[in-house]
TIRO-2110 file (N, C-alpha, C; in Angstrom, 1 decimal):
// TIRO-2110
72.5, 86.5, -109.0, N, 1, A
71.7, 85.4, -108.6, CA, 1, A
72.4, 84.7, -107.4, C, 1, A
73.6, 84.6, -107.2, N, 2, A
74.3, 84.0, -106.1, CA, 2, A
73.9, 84.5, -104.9, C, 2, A
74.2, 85.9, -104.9, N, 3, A
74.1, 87.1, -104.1, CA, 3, A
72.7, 87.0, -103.3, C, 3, A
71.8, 86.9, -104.2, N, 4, A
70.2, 86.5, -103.8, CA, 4, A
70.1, 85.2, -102.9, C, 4, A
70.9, 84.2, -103.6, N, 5, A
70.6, 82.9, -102.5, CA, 5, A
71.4, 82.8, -100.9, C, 5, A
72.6, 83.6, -101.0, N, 6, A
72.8, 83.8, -99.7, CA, 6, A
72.4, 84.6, -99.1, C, 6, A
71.4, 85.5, -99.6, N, 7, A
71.2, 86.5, -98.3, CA, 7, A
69.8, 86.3, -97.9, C, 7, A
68.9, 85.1, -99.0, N, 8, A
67.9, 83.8, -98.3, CA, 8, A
68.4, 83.0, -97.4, C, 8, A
69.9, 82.2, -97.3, N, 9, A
70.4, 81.6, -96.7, CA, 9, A
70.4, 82.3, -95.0, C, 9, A
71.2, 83.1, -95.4, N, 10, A
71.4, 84.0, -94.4, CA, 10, A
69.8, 84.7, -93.4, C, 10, A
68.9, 84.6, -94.0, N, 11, A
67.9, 84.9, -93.4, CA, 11, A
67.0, 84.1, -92.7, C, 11, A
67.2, 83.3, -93.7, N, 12, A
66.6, 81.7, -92.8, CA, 12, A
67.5, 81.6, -91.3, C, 12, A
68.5, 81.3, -91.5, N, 13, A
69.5, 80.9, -90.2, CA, 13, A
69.2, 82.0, -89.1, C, 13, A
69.1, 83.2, -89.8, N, 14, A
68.9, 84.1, -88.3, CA, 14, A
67.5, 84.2, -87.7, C, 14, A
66.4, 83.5, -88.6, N, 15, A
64.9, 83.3, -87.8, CA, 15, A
65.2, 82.2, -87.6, C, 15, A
66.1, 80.6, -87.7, N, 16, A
66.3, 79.7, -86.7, CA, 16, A
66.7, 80.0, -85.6, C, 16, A
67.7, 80.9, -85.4, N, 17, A
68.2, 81.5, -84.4, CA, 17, A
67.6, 81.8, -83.4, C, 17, A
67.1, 82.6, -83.8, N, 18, A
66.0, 83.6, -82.9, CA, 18, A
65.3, 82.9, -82.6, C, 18, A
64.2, 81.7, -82.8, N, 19, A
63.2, 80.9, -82.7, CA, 19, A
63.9, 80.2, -81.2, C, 19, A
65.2, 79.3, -81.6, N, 20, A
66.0, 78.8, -80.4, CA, 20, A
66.0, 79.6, -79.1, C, 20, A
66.7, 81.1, -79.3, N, 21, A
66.6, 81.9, -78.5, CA, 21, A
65.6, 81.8, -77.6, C, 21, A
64.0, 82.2, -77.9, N, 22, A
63.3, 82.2, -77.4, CA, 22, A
62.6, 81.0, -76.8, C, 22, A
63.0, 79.8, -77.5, N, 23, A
62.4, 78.8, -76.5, CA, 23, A
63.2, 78.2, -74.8, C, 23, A
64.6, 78.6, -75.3, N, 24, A
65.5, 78.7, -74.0, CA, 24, A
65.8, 79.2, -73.3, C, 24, A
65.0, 80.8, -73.3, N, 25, A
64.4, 81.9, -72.3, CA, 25, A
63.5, 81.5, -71.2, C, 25, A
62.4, 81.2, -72.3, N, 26, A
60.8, 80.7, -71.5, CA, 26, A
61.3, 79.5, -71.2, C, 26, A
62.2, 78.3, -70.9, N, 27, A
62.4, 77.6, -70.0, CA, 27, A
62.8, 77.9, -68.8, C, 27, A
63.6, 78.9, -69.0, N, 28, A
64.7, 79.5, -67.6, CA, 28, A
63.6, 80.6, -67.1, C, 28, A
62.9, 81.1, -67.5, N, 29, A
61.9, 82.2, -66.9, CA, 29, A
60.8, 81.3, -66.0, C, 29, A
60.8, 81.2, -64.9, N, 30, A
59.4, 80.6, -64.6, CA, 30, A
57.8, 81.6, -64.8, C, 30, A
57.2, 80.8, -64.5, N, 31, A
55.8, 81.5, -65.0, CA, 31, A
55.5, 82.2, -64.1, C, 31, A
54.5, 83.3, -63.8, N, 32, A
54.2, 84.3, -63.1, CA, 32, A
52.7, 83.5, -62.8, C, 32, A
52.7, 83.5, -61.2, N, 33, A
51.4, 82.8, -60.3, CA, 33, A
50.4, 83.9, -60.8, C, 33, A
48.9, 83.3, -61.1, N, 34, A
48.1, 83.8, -61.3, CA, 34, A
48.0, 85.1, -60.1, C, 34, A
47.2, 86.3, -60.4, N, 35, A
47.0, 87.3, -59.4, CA, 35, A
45.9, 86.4, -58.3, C, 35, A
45.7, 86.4, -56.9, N, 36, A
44.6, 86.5, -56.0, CA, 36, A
43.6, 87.4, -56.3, C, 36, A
42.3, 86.4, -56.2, N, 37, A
41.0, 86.8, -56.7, CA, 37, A
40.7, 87.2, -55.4, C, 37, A
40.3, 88.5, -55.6, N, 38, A
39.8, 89.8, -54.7, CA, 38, A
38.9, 89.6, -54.2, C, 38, A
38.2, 89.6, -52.6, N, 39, A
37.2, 89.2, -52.1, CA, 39, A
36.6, 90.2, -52.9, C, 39, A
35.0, 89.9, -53.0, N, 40, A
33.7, 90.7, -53.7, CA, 40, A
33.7, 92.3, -52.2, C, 40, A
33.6, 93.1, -53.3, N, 41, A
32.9, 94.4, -52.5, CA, 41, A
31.6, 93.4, -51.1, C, 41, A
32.1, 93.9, -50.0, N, 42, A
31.4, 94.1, -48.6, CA, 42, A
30.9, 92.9, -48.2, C, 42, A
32.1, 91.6, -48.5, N, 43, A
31.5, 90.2, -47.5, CA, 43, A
32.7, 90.2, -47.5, C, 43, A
32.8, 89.7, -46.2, N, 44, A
34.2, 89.3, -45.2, CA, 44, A
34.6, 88.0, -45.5, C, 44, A
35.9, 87.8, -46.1, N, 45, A
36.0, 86.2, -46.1, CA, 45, A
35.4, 85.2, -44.6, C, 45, A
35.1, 84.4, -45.1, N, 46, A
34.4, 83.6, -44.1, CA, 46, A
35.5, 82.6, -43.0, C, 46, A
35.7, 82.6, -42.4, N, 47, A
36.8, 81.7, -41.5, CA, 47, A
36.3, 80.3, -41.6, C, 47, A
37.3, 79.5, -41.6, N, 48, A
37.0, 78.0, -41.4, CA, 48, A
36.6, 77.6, -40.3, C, 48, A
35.4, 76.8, -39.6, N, 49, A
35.1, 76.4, -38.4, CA, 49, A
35.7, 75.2, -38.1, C, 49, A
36.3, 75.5, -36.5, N, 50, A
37.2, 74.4, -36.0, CA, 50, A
36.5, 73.6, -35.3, C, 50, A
36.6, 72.0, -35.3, N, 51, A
35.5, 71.4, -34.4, CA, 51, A
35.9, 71.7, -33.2, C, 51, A
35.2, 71.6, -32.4, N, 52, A
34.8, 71.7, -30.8, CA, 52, A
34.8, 70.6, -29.9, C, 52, A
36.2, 70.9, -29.1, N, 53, A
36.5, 69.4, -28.2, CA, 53, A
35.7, 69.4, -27.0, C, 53, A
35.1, 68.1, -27.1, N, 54, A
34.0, 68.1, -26.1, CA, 54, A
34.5, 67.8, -25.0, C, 54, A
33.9, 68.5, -24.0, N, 55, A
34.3, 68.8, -22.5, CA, 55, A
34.8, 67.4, -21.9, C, 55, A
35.6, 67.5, -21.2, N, 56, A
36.4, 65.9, -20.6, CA, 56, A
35.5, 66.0, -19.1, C, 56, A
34.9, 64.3, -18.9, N, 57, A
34.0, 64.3, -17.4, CA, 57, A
35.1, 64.0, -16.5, C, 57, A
34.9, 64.8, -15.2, N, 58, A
35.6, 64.6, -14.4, CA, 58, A
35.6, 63.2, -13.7, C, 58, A
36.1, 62.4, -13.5, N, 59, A
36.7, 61.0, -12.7, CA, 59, A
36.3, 61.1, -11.4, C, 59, A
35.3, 60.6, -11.1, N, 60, A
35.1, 60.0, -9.5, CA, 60, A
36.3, 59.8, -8.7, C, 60, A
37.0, 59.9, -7.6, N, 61, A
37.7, 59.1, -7.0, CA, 61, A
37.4, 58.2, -6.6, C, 61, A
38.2, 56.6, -6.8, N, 62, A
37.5, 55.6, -6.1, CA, 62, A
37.8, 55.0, -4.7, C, 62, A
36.6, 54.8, -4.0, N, 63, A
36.7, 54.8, -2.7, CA, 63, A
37.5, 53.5, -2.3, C, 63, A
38.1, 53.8, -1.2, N, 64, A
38.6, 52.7, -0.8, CA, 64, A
37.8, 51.8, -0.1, C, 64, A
38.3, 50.7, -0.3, N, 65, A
37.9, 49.4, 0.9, CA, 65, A
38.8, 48.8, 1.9, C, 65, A
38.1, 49.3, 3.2, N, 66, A
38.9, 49.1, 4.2, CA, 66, A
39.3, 47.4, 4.4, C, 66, A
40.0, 46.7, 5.1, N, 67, A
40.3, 45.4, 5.0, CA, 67, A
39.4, 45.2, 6.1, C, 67, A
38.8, 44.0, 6.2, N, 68, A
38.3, 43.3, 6.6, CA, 68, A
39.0, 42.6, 8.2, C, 68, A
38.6, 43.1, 9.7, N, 69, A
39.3, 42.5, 10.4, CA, 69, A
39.2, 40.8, 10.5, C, 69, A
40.3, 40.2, 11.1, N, 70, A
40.6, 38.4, 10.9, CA, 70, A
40.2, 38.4, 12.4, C, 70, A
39.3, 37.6, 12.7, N, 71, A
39.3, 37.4, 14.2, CA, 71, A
40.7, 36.3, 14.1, C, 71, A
40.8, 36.4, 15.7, N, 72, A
42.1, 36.1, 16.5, CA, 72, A
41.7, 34.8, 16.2, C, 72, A
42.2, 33.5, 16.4, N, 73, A
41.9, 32.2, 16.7, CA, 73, A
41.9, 32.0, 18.1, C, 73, A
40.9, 31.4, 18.7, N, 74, A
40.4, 31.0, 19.8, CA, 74, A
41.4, 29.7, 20.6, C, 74, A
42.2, 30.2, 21.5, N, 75, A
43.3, 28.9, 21.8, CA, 75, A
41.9, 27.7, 21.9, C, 75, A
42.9, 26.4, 22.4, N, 76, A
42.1, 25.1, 22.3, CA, 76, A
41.8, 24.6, 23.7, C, 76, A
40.6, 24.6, 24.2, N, 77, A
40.5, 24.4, 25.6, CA, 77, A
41.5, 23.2, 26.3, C, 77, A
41.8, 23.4, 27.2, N, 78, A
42.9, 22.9, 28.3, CA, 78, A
42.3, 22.4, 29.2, C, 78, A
42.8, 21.5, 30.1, N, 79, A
42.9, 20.7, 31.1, CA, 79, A
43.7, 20.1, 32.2, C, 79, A
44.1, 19.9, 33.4, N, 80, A
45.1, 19.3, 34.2, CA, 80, A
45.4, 18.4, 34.1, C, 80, A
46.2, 17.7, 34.3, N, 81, A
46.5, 16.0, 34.3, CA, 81, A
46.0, 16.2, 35.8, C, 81, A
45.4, 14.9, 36.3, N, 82, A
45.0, 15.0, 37.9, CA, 82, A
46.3, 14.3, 38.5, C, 82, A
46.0, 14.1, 39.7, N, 83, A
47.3, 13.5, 40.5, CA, 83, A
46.8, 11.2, 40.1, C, 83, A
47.9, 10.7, 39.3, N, 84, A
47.6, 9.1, 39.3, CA, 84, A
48.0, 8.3, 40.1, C, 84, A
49.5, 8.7, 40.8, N, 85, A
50.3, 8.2, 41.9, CA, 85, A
49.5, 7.0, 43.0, C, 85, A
50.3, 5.7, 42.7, N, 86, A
49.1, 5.4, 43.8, CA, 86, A
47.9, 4.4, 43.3, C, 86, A
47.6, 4.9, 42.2, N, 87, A
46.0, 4.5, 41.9, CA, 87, A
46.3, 3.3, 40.9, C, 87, A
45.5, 2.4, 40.6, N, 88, A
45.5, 1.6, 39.6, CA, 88, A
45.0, 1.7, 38.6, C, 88, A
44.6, 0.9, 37.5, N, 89, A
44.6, 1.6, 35.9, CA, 89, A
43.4, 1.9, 35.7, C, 89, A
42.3, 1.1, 36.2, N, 90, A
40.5, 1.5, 35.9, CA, 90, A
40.4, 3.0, 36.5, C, 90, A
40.9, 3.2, 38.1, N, 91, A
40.6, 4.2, 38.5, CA, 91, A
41.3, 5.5, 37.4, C, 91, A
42.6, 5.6, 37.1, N, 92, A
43.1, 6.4, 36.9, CA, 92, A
42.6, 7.1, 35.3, C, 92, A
41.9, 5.7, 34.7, N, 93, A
41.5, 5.6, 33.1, CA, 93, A
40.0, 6.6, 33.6, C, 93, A
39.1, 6.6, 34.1, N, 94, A
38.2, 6.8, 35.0, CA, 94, A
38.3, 9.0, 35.2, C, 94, A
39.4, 8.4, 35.6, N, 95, A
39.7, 10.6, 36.5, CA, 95, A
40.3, 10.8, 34.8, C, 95, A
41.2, 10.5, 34.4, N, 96, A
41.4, 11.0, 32.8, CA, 96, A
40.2, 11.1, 31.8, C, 96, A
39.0, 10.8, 32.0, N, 97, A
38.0, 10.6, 31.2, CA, 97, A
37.5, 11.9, 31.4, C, 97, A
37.0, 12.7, 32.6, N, 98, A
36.7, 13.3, 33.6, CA, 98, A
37.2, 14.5, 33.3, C, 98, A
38.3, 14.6, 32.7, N, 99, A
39.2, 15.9, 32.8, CA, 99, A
39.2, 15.8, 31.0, C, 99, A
38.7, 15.2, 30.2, N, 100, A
38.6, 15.6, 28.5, CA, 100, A
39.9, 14.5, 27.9, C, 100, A
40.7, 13.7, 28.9, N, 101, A
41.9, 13.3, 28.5, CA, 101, A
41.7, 11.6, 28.8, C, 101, A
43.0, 11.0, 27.5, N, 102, A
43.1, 10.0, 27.8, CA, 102, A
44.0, 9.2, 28.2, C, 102, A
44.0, 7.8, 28.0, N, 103, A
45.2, 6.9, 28.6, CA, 103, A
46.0, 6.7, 27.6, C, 103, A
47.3, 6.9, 27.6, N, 104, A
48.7, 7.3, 26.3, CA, 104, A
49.4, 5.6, 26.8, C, 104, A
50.5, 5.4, 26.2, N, 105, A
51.6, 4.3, 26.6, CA, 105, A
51.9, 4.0, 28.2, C, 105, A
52.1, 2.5, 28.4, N, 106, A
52.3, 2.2, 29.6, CA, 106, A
53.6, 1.8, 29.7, C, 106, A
54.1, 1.7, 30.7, N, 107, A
55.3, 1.1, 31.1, CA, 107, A
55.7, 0.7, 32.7, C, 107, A
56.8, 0.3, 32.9, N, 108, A
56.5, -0.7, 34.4, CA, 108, A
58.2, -0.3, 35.0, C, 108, A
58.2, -0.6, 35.9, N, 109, A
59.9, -0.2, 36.6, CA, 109, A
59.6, -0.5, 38.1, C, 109, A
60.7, -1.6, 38.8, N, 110, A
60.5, -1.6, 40.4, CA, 110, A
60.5, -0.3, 40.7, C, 110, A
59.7, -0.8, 41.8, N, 111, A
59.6, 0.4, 42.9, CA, 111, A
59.2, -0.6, 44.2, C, 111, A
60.1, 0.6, 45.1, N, 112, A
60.2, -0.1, 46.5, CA, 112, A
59.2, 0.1, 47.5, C, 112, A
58.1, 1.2, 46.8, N, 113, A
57.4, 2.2, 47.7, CA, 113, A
55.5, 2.2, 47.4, C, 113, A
55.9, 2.0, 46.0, N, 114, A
54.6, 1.6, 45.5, CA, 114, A
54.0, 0.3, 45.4, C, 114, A
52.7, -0.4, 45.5, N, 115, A
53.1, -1.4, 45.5, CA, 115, A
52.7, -1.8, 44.2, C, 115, A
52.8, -3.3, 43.8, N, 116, A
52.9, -4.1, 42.8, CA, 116, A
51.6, -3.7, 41.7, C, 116, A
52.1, -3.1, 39.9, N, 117, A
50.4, -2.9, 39.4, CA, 117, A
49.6, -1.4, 39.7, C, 117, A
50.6, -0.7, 40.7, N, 118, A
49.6, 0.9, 40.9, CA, 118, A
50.5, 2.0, 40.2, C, 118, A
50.4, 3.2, 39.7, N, 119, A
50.9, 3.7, 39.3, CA, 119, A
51.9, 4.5, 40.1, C, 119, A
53.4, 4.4, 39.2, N, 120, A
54.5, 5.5, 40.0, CA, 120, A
54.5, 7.0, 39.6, C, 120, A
54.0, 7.2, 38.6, N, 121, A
54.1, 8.1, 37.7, CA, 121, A
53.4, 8.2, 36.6, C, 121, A
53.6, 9.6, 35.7, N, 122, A
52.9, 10.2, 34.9, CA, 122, A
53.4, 11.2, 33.9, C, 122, A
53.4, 11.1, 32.5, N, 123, A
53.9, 11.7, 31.9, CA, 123, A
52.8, 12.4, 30.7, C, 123, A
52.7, 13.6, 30.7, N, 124, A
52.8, 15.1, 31.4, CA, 124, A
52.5, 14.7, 33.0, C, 124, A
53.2, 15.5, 34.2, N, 125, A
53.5, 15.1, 35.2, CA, 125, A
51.6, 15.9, 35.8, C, 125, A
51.6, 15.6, 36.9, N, 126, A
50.4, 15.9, 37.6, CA, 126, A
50.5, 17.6, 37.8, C, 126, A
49.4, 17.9, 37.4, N, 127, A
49.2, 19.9, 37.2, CA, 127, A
49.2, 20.4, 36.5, C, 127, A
49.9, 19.5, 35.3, N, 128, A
50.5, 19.8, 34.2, CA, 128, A
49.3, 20.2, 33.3, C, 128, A
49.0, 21.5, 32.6, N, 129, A
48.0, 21.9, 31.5, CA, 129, A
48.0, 21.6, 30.5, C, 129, A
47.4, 20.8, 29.4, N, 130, A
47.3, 20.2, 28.7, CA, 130, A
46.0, 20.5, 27.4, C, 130, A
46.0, 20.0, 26.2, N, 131, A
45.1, 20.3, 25.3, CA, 131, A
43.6, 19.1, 25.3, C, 131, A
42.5, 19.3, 25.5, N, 132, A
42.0, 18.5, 26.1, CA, 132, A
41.8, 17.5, 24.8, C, 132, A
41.5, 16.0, 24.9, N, 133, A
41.8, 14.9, 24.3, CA, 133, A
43.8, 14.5, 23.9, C, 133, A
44.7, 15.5, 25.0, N, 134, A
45.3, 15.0, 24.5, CA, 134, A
45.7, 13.2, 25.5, C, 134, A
46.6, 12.7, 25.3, N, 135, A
47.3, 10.8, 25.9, CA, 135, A
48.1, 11.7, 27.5, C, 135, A
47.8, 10.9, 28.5, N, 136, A
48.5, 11.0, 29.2, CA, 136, A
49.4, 9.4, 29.2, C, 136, A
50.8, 9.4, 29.4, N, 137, A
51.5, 8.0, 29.5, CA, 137, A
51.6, 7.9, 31.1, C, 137, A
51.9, 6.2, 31.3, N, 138, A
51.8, 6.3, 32.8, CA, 138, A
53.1, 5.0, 32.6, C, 138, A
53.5, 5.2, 34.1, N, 139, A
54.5, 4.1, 34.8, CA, 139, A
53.9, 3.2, 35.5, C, 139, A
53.8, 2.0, 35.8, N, 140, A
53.1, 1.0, 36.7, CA, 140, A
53.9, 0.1, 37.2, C, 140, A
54.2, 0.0, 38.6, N, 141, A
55.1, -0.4, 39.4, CA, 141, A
55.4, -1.8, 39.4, C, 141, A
56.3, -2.5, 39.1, N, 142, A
56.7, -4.1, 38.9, CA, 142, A
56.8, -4.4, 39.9, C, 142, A
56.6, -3.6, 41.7, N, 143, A
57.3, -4.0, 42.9, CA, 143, A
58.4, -3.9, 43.1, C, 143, A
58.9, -4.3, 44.3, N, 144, A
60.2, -4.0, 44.5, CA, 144, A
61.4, -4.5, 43.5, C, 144, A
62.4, -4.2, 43.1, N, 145, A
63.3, -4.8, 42.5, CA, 145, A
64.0, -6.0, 43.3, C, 145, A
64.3, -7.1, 42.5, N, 146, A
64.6, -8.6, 42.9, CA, 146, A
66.5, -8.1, 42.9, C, 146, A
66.6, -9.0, 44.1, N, 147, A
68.1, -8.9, 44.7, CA, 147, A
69.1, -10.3, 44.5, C, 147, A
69.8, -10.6, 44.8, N, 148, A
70.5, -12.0, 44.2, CA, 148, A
71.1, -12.2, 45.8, C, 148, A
70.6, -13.3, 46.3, N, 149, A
71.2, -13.2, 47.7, CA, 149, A
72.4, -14.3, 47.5, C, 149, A
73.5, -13.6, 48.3, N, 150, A
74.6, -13.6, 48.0, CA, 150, A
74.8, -15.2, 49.0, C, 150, A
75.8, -15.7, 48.0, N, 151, A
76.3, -16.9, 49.5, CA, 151, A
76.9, -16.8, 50.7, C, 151, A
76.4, -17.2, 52.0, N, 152, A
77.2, -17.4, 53.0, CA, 152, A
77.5, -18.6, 53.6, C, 152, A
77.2, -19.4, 52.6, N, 153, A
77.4, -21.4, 53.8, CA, 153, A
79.0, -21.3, 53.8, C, 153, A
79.3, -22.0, 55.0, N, 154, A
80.7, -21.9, 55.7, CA, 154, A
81.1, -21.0, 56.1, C, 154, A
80.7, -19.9, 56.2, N, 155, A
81.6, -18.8, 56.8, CA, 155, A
80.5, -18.8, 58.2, C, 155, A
81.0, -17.9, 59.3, N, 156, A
80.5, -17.9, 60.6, CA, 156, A
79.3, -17.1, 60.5, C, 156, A
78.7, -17.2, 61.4, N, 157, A
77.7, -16.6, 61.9, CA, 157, A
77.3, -14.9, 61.8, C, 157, A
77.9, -14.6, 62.5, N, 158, A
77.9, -13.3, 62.5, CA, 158, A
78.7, -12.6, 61.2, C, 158, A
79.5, -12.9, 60.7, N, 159, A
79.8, -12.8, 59.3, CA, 159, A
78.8, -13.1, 58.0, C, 159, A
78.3, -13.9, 58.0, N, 160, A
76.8, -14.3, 57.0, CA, 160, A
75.5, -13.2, 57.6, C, 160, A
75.1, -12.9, 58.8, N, 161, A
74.8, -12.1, 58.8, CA, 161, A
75.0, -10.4, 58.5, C, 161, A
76.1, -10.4, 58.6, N, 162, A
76.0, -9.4, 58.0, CA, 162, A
76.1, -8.8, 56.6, C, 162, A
76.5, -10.2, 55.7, N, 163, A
76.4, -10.0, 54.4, CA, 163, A
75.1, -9.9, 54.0, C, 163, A
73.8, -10.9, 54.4, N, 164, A
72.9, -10.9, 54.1, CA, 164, A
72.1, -9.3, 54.6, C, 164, A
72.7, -9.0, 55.8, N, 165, A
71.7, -7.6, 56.0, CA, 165, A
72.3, -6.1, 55.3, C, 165, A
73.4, -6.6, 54.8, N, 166, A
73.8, -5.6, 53.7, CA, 166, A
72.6, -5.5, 52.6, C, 166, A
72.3, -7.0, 52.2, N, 167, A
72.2, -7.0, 50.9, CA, 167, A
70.6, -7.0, 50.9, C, 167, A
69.7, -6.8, 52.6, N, 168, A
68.8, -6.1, 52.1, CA, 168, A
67.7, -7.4, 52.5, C, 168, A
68.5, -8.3, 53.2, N, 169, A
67.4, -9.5, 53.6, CA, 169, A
67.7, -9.4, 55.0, C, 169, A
66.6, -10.3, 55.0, N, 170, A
65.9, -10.6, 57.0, CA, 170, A
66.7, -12.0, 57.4, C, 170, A
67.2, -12.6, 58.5, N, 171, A
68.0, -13.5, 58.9, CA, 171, A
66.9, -14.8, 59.6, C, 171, A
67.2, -15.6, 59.9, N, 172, A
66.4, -16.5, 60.7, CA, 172, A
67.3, -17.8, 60.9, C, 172, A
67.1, -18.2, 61.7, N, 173, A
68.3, -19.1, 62.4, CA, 173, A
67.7, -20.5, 62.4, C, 173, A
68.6, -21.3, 62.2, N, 174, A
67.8, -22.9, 62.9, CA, 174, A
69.3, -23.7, 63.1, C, 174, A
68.9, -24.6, 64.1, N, 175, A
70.2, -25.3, 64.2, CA, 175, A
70.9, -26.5, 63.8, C, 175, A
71.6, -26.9, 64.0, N, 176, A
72.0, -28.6, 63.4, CA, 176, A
73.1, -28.7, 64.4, C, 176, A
73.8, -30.3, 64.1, N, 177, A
75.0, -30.6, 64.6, CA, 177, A
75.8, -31.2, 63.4, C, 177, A
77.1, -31.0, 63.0, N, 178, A
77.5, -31.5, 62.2, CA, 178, A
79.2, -31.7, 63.0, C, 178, A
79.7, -33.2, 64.0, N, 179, A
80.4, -32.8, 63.9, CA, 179, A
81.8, -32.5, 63.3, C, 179, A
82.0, -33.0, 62.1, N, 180, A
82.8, -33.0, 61.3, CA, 180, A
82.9, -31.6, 61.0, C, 180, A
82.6, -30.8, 61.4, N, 181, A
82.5, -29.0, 61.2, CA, 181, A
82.4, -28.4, 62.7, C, 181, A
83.3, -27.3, 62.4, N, 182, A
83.4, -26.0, 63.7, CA, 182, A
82.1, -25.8, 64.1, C, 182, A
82.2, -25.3, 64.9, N, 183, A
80.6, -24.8, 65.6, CA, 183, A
80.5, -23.4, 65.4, C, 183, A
79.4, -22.8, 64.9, N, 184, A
79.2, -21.6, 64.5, CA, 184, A
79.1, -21.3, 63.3, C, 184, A
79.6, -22.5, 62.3, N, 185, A
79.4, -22.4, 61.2, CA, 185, A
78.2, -22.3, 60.2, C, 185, A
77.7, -21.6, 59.2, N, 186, A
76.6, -21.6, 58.7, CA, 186, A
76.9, -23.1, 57.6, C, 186, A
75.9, -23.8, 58.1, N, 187, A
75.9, -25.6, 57.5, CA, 187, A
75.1, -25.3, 55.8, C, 187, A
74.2, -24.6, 56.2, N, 188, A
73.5, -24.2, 54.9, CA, 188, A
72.6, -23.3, 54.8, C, 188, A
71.8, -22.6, 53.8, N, 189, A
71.2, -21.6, 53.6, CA, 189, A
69.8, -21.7, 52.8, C, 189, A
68.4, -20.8, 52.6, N, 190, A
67.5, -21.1, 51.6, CA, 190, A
67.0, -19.7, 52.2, C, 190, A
67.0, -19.1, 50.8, N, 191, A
67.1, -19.9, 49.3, CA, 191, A
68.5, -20.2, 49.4, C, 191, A
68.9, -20.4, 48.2, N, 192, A
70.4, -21.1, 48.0, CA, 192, A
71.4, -19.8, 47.4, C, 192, A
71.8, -19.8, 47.3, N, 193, A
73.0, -18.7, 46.9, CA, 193, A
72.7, -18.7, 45.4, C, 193, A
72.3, -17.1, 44.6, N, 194, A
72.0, -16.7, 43.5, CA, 194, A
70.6, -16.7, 43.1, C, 194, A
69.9, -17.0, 43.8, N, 195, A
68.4, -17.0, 44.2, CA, 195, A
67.9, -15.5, 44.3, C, 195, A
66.8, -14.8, 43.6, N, 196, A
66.3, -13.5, 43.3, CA, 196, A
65.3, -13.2, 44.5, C, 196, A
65.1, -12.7, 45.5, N, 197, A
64.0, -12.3, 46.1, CA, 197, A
64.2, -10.4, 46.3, C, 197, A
63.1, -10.3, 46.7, N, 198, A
62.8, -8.8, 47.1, CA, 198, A
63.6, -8.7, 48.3, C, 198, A
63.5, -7.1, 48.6, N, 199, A
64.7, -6.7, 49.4, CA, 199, A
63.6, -6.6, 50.8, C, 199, A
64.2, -7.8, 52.0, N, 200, A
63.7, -7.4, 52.9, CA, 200, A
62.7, -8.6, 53.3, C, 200, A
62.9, -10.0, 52.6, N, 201, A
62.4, -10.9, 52.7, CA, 201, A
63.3, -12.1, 53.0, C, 201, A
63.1, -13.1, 54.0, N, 202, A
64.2, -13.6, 54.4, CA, 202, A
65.2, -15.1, 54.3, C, 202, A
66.4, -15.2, 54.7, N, 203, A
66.9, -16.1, 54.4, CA, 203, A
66.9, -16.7, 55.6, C, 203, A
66.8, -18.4, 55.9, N, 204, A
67.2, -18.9, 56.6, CA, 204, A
68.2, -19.7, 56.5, C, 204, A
69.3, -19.4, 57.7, N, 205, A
70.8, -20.0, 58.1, CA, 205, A
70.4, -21.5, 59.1, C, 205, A
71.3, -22.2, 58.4, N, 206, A
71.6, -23.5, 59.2, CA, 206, A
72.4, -23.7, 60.3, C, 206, A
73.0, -23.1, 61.6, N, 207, A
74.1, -23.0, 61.7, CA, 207, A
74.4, -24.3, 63.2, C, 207, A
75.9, -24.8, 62.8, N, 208, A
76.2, -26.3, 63.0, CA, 208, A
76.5, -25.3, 64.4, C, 208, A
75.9, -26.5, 65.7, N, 209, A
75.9, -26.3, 66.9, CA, 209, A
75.1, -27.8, 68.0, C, 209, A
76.0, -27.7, 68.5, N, 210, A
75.6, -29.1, 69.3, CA, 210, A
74.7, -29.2, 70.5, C, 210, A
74.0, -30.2, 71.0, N, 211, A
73.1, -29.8, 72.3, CA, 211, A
73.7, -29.7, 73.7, C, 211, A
75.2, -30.2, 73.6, N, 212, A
75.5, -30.0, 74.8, CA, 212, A
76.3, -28.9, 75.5, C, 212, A
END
């Protein structure tokens, strides 16, 4: 009876065995891919159709645009200054109207040559080309420049003259007697000494001289 239960024992354990065995096989075995299913007798597998890239349009070139020419700018009409030398202010305001131009700043300065009020000058100078409306300035003569006539009472005659004709004055004589004074002496003078006149206008000498 013993004998019997171990070799139940024993039979059991070697169909656990075996059972193990075989489930730790068919893990490590992988499975075998089904076979490929065989095209059918006399149709050709069918190819996949690829879409169809549609034709690319060719690109115009785009045309250029030429630039546009700039006209030049047109200089600004011009004019002379005329000759003013000479002239006085209506007249000269008058010829500057005449030529597209006007009368600019005034100003004044002796002059020996011009006379008193007419113009010496001109700035832009006479010929001068100019933009038309533009100022001409002008100079207008104050006359001659004023001189300081120098003293000569007491000194002699011909010595007083010559200071005075230095200085640009005319002489004129008259006489007196004084005689508490030399003869030849200048007694007195007018204008008076420090007195302003133009150059070339004159002084009259007193000079002490007796009738006999």
């Amino acid at each position: 009876m013993t004998s019997g239960k171990a070799f139940f024992v024993a039979l059991i354990t070697a169909a656990v065995t075996s059972t193990a065995t075989f489930f730790a096989l068919r893990h490590l075995v992988p499975p075998k891919a089904p076979p490929a299913s065989a095209p059918l007798p006399g149709l050709a597998p069918t190819p996949l159709a690829t879409p169809a890239t549609p034709p690319v349009a060719a690109t115009a070139p785009q045309a250029t645009v030429a630039p546009q020419a700039t006209a030049a700018p047109q200089p600004a009409p011009q004019s002379a200054v005329p000759v003013l030398k000479g002239l006085d202010v209506p007249t000269a305001v008058r010829l500057l109207q005449q030529q597209g131009l006007m009368l600019g700043q005034t100003a004044r300065r002796p002059s020996g040559s011009v006379p008193k009020n007419a113009i010496v000058d001109s700035d832009p100078q006479a010929g001068t080309a100019v933009q038309r409306g533009s100022a001409v300035n002008i100079v207008l003569s104050a006359g001659p420049s004023l001189k300081e006539v120098p003293s000569v009472t007491g000194r002699r005659l011909q010595s007083a003259r010559n200071a005075l004709s230095e200085a640009g004055f005319s002489v004129r004589l008259r006489y007196s007697y004084d005689e508490d004074r030399a003869e030849g002496l200048v007694l007195s003078q007018n204008p008076r000494a420090g007195a302003e006149l133009k150059p070339g206008e004159t002084v009259t000498l007193t000079i002490n001289r007796s009738d006999e």
